[in-house]
C-alpha positions, 0 to 999 in steps of 0.5 A: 720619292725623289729616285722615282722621280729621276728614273720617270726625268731619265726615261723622259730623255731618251737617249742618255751619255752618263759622264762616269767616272765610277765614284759614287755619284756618278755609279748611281747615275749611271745605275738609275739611267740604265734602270730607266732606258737600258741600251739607251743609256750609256756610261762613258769614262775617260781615259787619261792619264789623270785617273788612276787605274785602280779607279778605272778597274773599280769602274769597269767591275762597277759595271759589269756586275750591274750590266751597263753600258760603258765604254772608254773615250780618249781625252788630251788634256795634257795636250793643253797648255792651259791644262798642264801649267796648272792655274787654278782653271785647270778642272775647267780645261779639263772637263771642257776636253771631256765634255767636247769629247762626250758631244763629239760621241753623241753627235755621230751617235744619236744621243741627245742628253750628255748628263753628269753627277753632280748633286745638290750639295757639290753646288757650293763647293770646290767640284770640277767642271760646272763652269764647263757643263753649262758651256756644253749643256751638260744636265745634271739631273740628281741636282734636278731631283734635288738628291744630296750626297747623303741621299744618293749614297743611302740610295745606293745602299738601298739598291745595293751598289758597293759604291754606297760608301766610297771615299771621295775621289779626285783625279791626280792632278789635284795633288799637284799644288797651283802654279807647278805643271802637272805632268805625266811623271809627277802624277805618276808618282803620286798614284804609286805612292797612294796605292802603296799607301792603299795596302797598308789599309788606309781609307781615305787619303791624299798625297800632295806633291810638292816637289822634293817634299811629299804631305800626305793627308790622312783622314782624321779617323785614321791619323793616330794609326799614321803616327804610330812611329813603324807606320811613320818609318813605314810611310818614309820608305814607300815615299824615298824610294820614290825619290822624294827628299822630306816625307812628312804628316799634315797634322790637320789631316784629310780635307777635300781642297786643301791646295786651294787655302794657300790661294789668294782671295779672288783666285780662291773664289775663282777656284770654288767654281772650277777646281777639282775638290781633290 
């Protein structure tokens, strides 16, 4: 059995660091890591401006009903030129600050595996970091066990963790279009406008930034609710009082890396091994 088969890798490591953002697959990682080694596994989540706090709330209950070690650590990202101008190598700088982050902290702690959750399926599409996993010796043991998104979240059903079938999540800095700076009020505004959005009980969305416009993503389940003229006078209030001039409905809907269509080719191909999937 391929959870057998992790837990019996995790309890061969010793002690642990779980990279752990509280999405699905790193909440099942860091659950299997402490069903393996308890105090000796310990999930660490990053503490940026990029996350939305919604998301680290989610984290923190997450861990708190399932008793597992975590913790916060400060990342700069946003000190980073490289970061903040926003080429498609921007989820590169960003998991590299994390990653020496998480070394530092194993290090000066006696830890001696730093692993993350990507898994098999993410290996041929737009997911942060694996470029800068490897720079760092980050493992990624639910690829190791060869788990798929549709595995760990069935899982995660089995074992009862709420995080079974939570939408895909990105941090705010992929709303932000390739070649605009991201900076701390731009991602801002998306994170109000996308709690706003939260309420009025959509599921899986995106909003994207583009300057005095705003496209927002609404999965295809969910857009015929969106187009529903009070709900679209509903969006356009939330969206001008946050200054913005157009307010509009991408027809497509939801799709993980839609920044990256716009891309040339090479750049593009460049984009699938470092950008966030947003």
């Amino acid at each position: 059995m391929k959870q057998r088969k992790l837990i019996e890798q995790l309890r061969g490591m010793g002690r642990v660091i779980v990279a752990y953002s509280g999405g699905t697959d790193s909440a099942y990682l860091a659950w299997a890591a402490t069903q393996a080694l308890g105090d000796h596994a310990l999930a660490i989540t990053a503490d940026s401006a990029s996350i939305p706090e919604s998301h680290k709330r989610d984290a923190e209950a997450f861990v708190r009903q399932f008793g597992i070690r975590h913790e916060y650590v400060e990342t700069h990202e946003f000190d980073n030129p490289d970061y903040v101008k926003n080429d498609a190598n921007r989820c590169f700088h960003c998991k590299d600050e994390l990653f020496t982050v998480l070394e530092r902290v194993a290090r000066e702690r006696g830890f001696e595996h730093i692993v993350y959750g990507v898994n098999q399926d993410d290996l041929g599409d737009y997911r942060p970091g694996q470029r800068a996993a490897k720079l760092h010796n980050v493992e990624a043991p639910l690829v190791d066990g060869g788990l798929t998104k549709a595995e760990i979240r069935e899982l995660s059903r089995a074992a009862g963790l709420p995080t079974w079938d939570r939408p895909a999540a990105a941090c705010l800095s992929s709303r932000i279009p390739y070649g605009t700076p991201v900076t701390l009020q731009n991602i801002r505004t998306v994170e109000i406008g996308e709690e706003e959005i939260k309420k009025l009980g959509f599921r899986q969305f995106r909003t994207r930034f583009h300057g005095e416009l705003v496209r927002i993503e609404i999965a295809p389940d969910e857009l015929p609710r969106a187009l529903d003229i009070g709900m679209t006078r509903s969006l356009t209030a939330i969206f001008k009082r946050l200054g913005y001039k157009y307010v509009t409905l991408d027809l497509e809907g939801y799709r993980q890396g839609s920044l990256n269509e716009v891309l040339p080719a090479p750049v593009s191909i460049a984009a699938q091994t470092t950008a966030c999937p947003g």
